[in-house]
C-alpha positions in Angstrom: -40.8 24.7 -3.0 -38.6 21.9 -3.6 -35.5 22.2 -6.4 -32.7 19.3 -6.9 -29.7 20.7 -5.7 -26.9 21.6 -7.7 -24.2 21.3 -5.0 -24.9 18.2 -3.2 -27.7 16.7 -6.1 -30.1 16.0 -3.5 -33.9 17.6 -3.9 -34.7 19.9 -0.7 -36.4 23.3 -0.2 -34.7 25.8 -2.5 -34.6 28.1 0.6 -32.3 25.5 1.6 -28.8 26.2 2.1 -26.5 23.7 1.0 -22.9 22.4 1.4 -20.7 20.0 -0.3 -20.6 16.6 0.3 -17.2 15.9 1.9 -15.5 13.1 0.8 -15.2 10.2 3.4 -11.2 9.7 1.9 -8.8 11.7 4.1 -6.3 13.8 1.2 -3.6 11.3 2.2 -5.7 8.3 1.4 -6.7 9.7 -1.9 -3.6 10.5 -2.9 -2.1 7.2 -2.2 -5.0 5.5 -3.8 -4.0 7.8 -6.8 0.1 6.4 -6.1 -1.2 3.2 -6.4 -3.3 3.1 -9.7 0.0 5.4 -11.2 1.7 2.9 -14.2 4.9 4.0 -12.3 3.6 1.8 -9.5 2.9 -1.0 -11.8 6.1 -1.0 -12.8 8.1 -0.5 -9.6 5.7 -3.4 -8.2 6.6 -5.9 -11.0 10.9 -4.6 -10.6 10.5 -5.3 -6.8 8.9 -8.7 -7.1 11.8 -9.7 -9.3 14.2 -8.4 -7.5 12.5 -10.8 -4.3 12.4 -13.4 -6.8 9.0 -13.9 -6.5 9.3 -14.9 -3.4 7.8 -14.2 0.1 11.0 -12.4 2.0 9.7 -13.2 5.4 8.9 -17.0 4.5 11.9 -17.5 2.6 13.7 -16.7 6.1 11.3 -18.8 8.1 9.7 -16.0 9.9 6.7 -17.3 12.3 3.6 -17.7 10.3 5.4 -19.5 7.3 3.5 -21.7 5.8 6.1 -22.8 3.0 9.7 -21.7 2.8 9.3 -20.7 -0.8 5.8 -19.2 -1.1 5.0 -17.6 -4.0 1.1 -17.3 -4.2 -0.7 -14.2 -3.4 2.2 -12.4 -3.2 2.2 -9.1 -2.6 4.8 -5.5 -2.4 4.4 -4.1 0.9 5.1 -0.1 1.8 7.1 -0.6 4.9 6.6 2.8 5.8 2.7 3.8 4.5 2.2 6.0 1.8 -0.1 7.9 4.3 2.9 8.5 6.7 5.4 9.6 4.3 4.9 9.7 0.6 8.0 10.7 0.0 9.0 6.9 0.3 6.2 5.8 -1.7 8.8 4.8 -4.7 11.7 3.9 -2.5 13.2 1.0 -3.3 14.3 -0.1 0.2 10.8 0.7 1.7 9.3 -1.8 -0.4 9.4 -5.5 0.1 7.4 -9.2 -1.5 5.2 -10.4 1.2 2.6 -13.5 1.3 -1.0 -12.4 2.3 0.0 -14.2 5.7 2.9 -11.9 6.2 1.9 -8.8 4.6 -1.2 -8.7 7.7 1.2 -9.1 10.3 3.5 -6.3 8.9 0.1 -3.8 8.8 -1.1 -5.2 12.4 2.9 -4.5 13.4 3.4 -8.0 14.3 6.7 -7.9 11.9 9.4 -5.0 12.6 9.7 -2.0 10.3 13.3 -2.4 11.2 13.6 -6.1 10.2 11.9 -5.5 7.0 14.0 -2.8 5.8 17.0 -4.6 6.8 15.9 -7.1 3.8 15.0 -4.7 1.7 18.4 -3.0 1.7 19.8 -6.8 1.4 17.9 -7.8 -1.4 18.8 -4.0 -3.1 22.5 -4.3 -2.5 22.4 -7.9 -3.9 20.6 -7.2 -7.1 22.3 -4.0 -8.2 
Protein backbone atom coordinates (compact mmCIF):
# COMPACT_ATOMS: atom_id res chain seq x y z
CA UNK A 1 0.00 0.00 0.00
CA UNK A 2 1.27 3.30 -0.83
CA UNK A 3 1.45 6.24 2.09
CA UNK A 4 3.13 9.87 1.50
CA UNK A 5 6.11 9.84 3.53
CA UNK A 6 6.55 11.88 6.38
CA UNK A 7 10.38 11.91 6.32
CA UNK A 8 11.31 12.56 2.83
CA UNK A 9 7.41 13.74 1.59
CA UNK A 10 7.51 11.45 -1.20
CA UNK A 11 4.56 8.69 -1.66
CA UNK A 12 6.20 5.00 -1.67
CA UNK A 13 5.17 1.63 -0.15
CA UNK A 14 4.55 2.17 3.62
CA UNK A 15 6.73 -1.02 4.11
CA UNK A 16 9.19 1.34 2.77
CA UNK A 17 11.97 2.38 4.79
CA UNK A 18 12.92 5.91 4.50
CA UNK A 19 15.77 8.32 5.11
CA UNK A 20 16.23 12.00 5.08
CA UNK A 21 16.92 13.90 2.26
CA UNK A 22 20.45 15.25 2.70
CA UNK A 23 21.01 18.57 1.82
CA UNK A 24 23.16 19.09 -1.29
CA UNK A 25 25.00 22.40 0.88
CA UNK A 26 28.10 21.14 2.62
CA UNK A 27 27.70 22.60 6.69
CA UNK A 28 30.43 25.19 5.69
CA UNK A 29 28.54 26.36 2.71
CA UNK A 30 25.38 26.84 4.75
CA UNK A 31 26.88 28.51 7.25
CA UNK A 32 28.54 30.96 5.15
CA UNK A 33 25.46 31.51 3.21
CA UNK A 34 23.88 32.20 6.73
CA UNK A 35 27.33 34.85 7.30
CA UNK A 36 26.42 36.42 4.31
CA UNK A 37 22.55 37.21 4.67
CA UNK A 38 23.67 38.33 8.68
CA UNK A 39 22.92 42.46 8.88
CA UNK A 40 26.44 42.33 10.46
CA UNK A 41 27.66 41.57 6.96
CA UNK A 42 25.63 44.26 5.43
CA UNK A 43 27.14 46.43 7.43
CA UNK A 44 30.85 45.44 7.42
CA UNK A 45 30.28 45.26 3.48
CA UNK A 46 29.00 48.90 3.14
CA UNK A 47 32.30 50.10 6.12
CA UNK A 48 34.68 48.23 3.73
CA UNK A 49 33.54 49.74 0.53
CA UNK A 50 34.01 53.17 2.13
CA UNK A 51 36.95 52.56 3.48
CA UNK A 52 38.13 51.47 -0.49
CA UNK A 53 36.36 54.44 -1.47
CA UNK A 54 34.22 52.82 -3.64
CA UNK A 55 36.79 51.91 -5.58
CA UNK A 56 38.19 48.71 -7.25
CA UNK A 57 41.68 48.21 -5.19
CA UNK A 58 43.15 46.10 -7.89
CA UNK A 59 42.24 48.68 -10.79
CA UNK A 60 42.95 51.54 -8.90
CA UNK A 61 46.67 50.09 -8.90
CA UNK A 62 46.53 49.01 -12.51
CA UNK A 63 46.49 45.41 -11.92
CA UNK A 64 46.25 43.39 -15.46
CA UNK A 65 42.58 43.12 -16.36
CA UNK A 66 41.85 46.89 -15.58
CA UNK A 67 39.50 48.18 -17.55
CA UNK A 68 39.42 51.77 -15.88
CA UNK A 69 41.72 53.09 -13.28
CA UNK A 70 38.84 54.19 -11.14
CA UNK A 71 36.14 51.57 -11.58
CA UNK A 72 33.41 51.79 -9.47
CA UNK A 73 30.53 49.62 -11.12
CA UNK A 74 29.67 46.24 -9.95
CA UNK A 75 31.82 46.54 -7.25
CA UNK A 76 32.05 43.97 -4.97
CA UNK A 77 33.80 42.96 -1.09
CA UNK A 78 35.89 40.00 -1.60
CA UNK A 79 36.79 37.23 1.33
CA UNK A 80 40.40 36.90 0.68
CA UNK A 81 40.55 33.99 2.65
CA UNK A 82 36.82 31.95 2.03
CA UNK A 83 34.43 31.80 4.66
CA UNK A 84 34.50 27.97 3.91
CA UNK A 85 38.30 27.84 4.81
CA UNK A 86 38.29 29.80 7.88
CA UNK A 87 35.31 31.52 9.27
CA UNK A 88 37.05 32.79 11.76
CA UNK A 89 38.17 35.60 9.30
CA UNK A 90 34.78 36.02 7.93
CA UNK A 91 34.52 39.69 9.69
CA UNK A 92 38.13 40.48 9.53
CA UNK A 93 38.78 43.67 8.35
CA UNK A 94 42.04 42.94 6.59
CA UNK A 95 40.69 39.74 4.81
CA UNK A 96 38.25 41.77 3.09
CA UNK A 97 38.82 43.95 0.05
CA UNK A 98 36.51 46.19 -2.94
CA UNK A 99 36.91 44.25 -6.14
CA UNK A 100 35.34 44.90 -9.84
CA UNK A 101 33.49 41.74 -11.18
CA UNK A 102 36.66 41.58 -13.51
CA UNK A 103 38.93 41.30 -10.49
CA UNK A 104 36.96 39.67 -8.02
CA UNK A 105 36.95 36.25 -10.75
CA UNK A 106 40.53 36.26 -11.02
CA UNK A 107 41.04 36.54 -7.15
CA UNK A 108 38.40 33.14 -6.88
CA UNK A 109 40.21 31.48 -10.02
CA UNK A 110 43.77 32.52 -8.01
CA UNK A 111 44.83 34.57 -10.80
CA UNK A 112 45.47 37.48 -8.07
CA UNK A 113 47.73 36.64 -4.86
CA UNK A 114 46.14 36.13 -1.45
CA UNK A 115 49.35 37.83 -0.39
CA UNK A 116 49.00 40.95 -2.64
CA UNK A 117 45.47 41.41 -1.60
CA UNK A 118 46.00 41.44 1.91
CA UNK A 119 48.90 43.57 1.66
CA UNK A 120 46.11 46.38 0.49
CA UNK A 121 43.86 45.45 2.71
CA UNK A 122 46.14 46.14 5.73
CA UNK A 123 47.11 49.52 3.62
CA UNK A 124 43.84 50.70 3.16
CA UNK A 125 43.04 49.68 7.18
CA UNK A 126 46.12 51.43 8.44
CA UNK A 127 45.20 54.52 6.32
CA UNK A 128 41.67 54.95 7.34
CA UNK A 129 41.86 54.31 11.11
Amino acid sequence: MLKACSICGRVHDRRLQCRPIQSKYSTNESQASHIRGSSRWKKLRAYIRSRDNNVCQLCLRNFPGTIRPYETDGLEVHHITKIEEDETKAFDEDNLISLCRVHHEMAEQGRVTAKDLVAIAKENNERYR
